[in-house]
C-alpha positions, 0 to 999 in steps of 0.5 A: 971252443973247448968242448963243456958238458952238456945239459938237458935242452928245455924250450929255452935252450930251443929258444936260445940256439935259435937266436946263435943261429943268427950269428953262427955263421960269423961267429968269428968275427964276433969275437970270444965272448962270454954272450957269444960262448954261452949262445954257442952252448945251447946251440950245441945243446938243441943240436946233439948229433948233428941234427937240424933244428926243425927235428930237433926241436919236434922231437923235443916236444915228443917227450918235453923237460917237466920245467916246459909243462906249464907253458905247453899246457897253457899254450895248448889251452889258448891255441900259442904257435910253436913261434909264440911259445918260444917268443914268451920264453925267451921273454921269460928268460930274461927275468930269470937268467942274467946272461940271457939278457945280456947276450940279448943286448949283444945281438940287438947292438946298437939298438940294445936293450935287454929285452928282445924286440919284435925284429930279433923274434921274427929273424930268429923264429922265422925257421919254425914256420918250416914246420908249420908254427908260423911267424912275423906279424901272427907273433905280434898279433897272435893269441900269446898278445893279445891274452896278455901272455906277451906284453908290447913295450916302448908305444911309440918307436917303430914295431921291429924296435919294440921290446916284447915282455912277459908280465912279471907274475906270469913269469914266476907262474911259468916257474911253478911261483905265485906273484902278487896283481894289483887288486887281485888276491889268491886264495882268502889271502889275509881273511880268516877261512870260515867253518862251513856247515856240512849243507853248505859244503855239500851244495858247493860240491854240487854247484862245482857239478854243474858248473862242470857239467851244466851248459852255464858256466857262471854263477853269482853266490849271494851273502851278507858276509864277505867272508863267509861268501870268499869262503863259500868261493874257495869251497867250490874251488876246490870241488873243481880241485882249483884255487879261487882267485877274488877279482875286485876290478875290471882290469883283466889283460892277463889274468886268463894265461895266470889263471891257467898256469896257476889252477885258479878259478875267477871269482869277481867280488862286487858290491851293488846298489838296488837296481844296479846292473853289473857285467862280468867283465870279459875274459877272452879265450877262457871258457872255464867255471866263473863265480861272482860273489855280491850281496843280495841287491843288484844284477850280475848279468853277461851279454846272454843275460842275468845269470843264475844266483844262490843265497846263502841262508842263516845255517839251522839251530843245529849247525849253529849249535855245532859252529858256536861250540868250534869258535867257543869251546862252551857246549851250554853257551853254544846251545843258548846261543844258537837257539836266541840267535840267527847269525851265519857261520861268517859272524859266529867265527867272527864273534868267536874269535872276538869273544876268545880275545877278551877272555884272554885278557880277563884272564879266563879260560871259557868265554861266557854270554858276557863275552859274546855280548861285548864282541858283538858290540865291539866287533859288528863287522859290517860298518854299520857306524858310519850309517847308525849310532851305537845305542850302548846303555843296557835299559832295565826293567826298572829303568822302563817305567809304563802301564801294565798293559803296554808292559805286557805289549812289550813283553809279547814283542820281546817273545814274537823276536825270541821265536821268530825263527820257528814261529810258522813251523807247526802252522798252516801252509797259509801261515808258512807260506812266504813267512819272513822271520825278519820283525818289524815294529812301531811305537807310536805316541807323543814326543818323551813317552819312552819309544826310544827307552823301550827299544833300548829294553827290548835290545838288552832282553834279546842281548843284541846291540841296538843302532839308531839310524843316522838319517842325515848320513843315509839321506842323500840328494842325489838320485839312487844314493839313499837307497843305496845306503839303506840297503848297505845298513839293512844288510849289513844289519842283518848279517850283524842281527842287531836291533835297528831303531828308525827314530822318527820314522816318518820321515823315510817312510811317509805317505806317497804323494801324487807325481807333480814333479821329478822331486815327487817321483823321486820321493815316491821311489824310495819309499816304493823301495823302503816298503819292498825291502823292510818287508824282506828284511831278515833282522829286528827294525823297530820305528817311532812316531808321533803319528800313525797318521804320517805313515803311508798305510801300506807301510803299515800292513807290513808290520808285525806289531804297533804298540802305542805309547800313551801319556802317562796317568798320575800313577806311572807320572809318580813312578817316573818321578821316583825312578828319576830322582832315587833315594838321595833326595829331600822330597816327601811323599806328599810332594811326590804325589803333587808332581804326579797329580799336576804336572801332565808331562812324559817320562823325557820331560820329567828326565829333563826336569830332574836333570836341571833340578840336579844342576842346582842341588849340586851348585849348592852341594845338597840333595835335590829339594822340592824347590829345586824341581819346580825350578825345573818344571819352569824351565821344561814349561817353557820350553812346551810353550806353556805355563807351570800349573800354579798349584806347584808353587803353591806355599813356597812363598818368594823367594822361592826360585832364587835368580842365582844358585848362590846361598849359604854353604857354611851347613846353615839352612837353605833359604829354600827351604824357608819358604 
């Protein structure tokens, strides 16, 4: 053969002259090929003068090529035989260098294929057991296998016959490259990095410290937003000048050789019910930092136990203040928003964004409260639709028609929900101690009193979104599912702060009952579990029912405020009439007074009154008349089970409620109104 330059060897020239070995005694009779001129090459290259390929090969590994750096590294982390790393570069190769392949396949004729087989490694690598590397079944069941680094193909056929692989992102790992993995991602990947408050960048540095330093080598960080938690992650990553690498499966053959070659750090994302145990998934021969990211139910535990855990707290009002102004650019709005809100830096980023979206569309330049408002109802974030239903109708003052002195409740309510945060900071220590600033509220009184209208007014003083609990889809048969979905809304509400409403709340928690049964133990549970967490529960939950009585008392205890509804007397039933019906309407003053002095309905029976009496002043394209109101009343009567008083037909005289919404349409008069 004619003589060609020769390049630098790397271990896959070593690996490669290692397999000509194997025919260079008869190489002749191979013929000149292009296989065979190409594995003469590298030969020639690993045995520049003449030298035996034992020492040649340790004298490369003396000063190695930097392109063999991540695989001697790795290989030194996991404890790889000589045999092993060449065996994986070899198997490397062959997704890289087309004619590795084939000259692979010509070696391993008529087996063929193009992968090299375990039969192939063992007679070319036998020669590194001479220098103490080993060889044979230690390739097979050697660490470079069983860590995933080498893979075994074609289960089935005899073990000399199988082929031997390198998966393929820890191929392009080898080289320098990353490669995706099944639900496996580098870095935030698609989610958007979230500004950090200086406190909590620099207690990631000091959890990096201690998982460097410290005896345990795993952590678990607490966070009701994924991404403020992934972002909190990568912090600590790069405090140990690593990448964070988000796990969210329990298949890990593998990922500790890429983790390696790549600088990652494992983060294992769980989502866990109340009560719900989770072992960190094993990641053999890698004793590096580990981190798990979940919310704030469940246990992240090893088999030493349950690990060490830190919760991300809402940031103070002054890196609030600092984390509105990046994600709005408005110094007034920041301030005002940090000082009503208590939301993380994951959902002021998010409503930041949000909020610049739709002042783009309006055409704006700053975002305003309006903005930040729509956002947080457009974007919540957490899924809170699938379990609650988006009250969206801003109530106002006018439209809460009630006594003076539950107006005066409501607002103390309105105030004790705008200070909350601070509430216990110039109080005793008995007041401070264990004060959640998380307001909890009941509203008590008969069905139509306006329980649900005055949450509705308390959610647009505070300016927050108002979600009403979907109990049929939170409610579940199967044992540990309805907790499951309560701590799902709770959290998911608290790291949205909005005001979750729990209409009819007796029926999640109402009194517990002496243990008869399975079913008695099962109820019992989740209201043990209800009381617990709605005393923990960080945002606003306001709760409705007809009676105080069917809640269990020590439910009770753990709220904050009860306010009772009353039914309304003559004055707010007169109110009510004309906040209902407004100005287009044909009643007089003295009817309005005989409604409010005879019928003793609540606010929700005069709303359906006053709808179906619009139904018939429409059919006969007119205002609503006196007659059209009666007409209601005697179907809301009927509803109540109960008959009209009868001093509200008094003078009507028949036919004063006609059997149809016929009658003249010509602009003649009414024969209502003949009386």
């Amino acid at each position: 053969m004619t003589d060609t330059p020769v390049t630098p060897p790397t271990l896959k020239t070593y690996a490669l002259a290692a397999l000509a070995a194997l025919v260079a005694p008869g190489a002749a009779a191979h013929g000149d090929t292009p296989e065979m001129r190409f594995l003469m090459e590298q030969r020639r290259s690993a045995l520049t003068g003449n030298t035996a390929y034992d020492a040649s090969l340790l004298a490369y590994l003396r000063r190695p090529d930097p392109r063999d750096a991540p695989l001697l590294a790795v290989g030194e982390a996991l404890g790889l035989t000589l045999a092993e790393m060449l065996a994986v570069t070899l198997a490397a190769a062959v997704d890289e260098d087309l004619i590795v392949g084939r000259a692979i396949a010509f070696l391993q004729t008529p087996v063929g294929g193009a992968r090299p087989t375990v039969g192939l490694l063992n007679a070319a690598f036998a020669p590194a057991a001479t220098v103490g590397v080993g060889c044979g079944d230690a390739l097979v069941a050697g660490v470079a296998t069983r860590s995933g680094l080498l893979t075994l193909l074609g289960e089935g056929a005899p073990l000399p016959e199988r082929a031997v692989a390198v998966p393929l992102p820890l191929g392009f790992a080898l080289r320098g490259l990353d490669w995706t993995w099944p639900d496996v991602t580098i870095g935030l990947g698609g989610v958007p990095e979230v500004p950090l408050p200086p406190s909590v960048v620099e207690d990631a540095e000091r959890q990096a410290r201690g998982l460097l330093a410290g005896p345990q080598r795993a952590l678990v960080l607490r966070t009701l937003s994924a991404a403020e938690g992934r972002s909190v992650a990568a912090a600590v990553a790069r405090a140990l000048h690593r990448r964070p690498l988000f796990i969210e499966t329990d298949r890990t053959a593998g990922l500790v050789p890429w983790m390696l070659l790549r600088q990652l750090v494992p983060v294992f994302c769980f989502d866990l019910a109340p009560g719900e145990r989770k072992a960190l998934p094993p990641l053999s021969f890698y004793e590096g930092p580990v981190l798990a990211l979940c919310g704030p139910d469940g246990r992240v535990e090893t088999p030493g136990g349950a690990l060490p855990s830190v919760t991300l707290h809402v940031p103070t009002s002054e890196e609030r203040y600092a984390l509105w102004q990046t994600a709005l650019g408005n110094p007034e709005l920041a301030a005002e928003l940090a000082r009503d809100h208590r939301h993380g830096a994951g959902r002021i980023a998010h409503l930041g964004r949000l909020a610049r979206h739709r002042t783009a569309l309006n055409g704006h330049v700053t975002p305003t409260r309006d903005d930040v408002v729509a956002a947080s109802w457009s974007g919540e974030g957490g899924g809170l639709d699938a379990l609650a239903q988006p009250l969206r109708d801003p109530i106002t003052d006018e439209a809460l028609v009630v006594p003076a002195t539950l107006r005066r409740e409501l607002d103390v309510l309105v105030w004790r929900c705008r200070l909350r945060e601070g509430l216990a900071a110039d109080l005793g220590v008995s007041a401070a101690a264990r004060y959640q600033p998380g307001v909890r509220a009941l509203f008590v009184g008969p069905s139509g009193t306006g329980k649900t209208l005055a949450a509705g007014w308390l959610a647009t003083k505070l300016g927050l979104p108002l979600y009403r609990v979907d109990l049929a889809s939170v409610t579940s048969k199967y044992i540990g599912e309805t907790e499951k979905n309560l701590a799902q809304l709770l959290a998911r509400a608290e790291q949205a702060e909005i005001v979750l409403l729990f209409d009819e709340a007796d029926s999640l928690f109402g009194k517990r009952t002496d243990v008869k049964d399975a079913n008695d133990r099962f109820a019992n549970s989740q209201t043990n579990y209800l009381l617990q967490r709605i005393e923990s529960f960080d945002g606003i939950a306001i709760l409705t029912s007809n009676s105080r009585a069917r809640l269990d008392p020590a439910f009770t205890r753990r709220l904050d405020m009860i306010v009772d509804f009353p039914l309304p007397g003559p004055e707010e039933r007169r109110e009510l009439w004309r906040s209902h019906l407004g100005s287009a309407h044909g009643l007089t003053l003295r009817d309005l007074n005989q409604l409010s002095a005879a019928a003793d309905l609540a606010g929700g029976h005069i709303r359906s009154v006053v709808f179906t009496a619009a139904v018939v002043s429409h059919a006969r394209e007119r205002p609503i008349q006196y007659a059209d109101v009666v007409r209601g009343l005697m179907s809301e009567y009927k509803k109540l089970g109960r008959q009209i008083p009868a001093e509200l037909q008094g003078g009507l005289g028949p036919p004063t409620i006609p059997d149809d919404l016929g009658g003249r349409r010509d602009g003649g008069r009414d024969q209502d109104a003949e009386g």
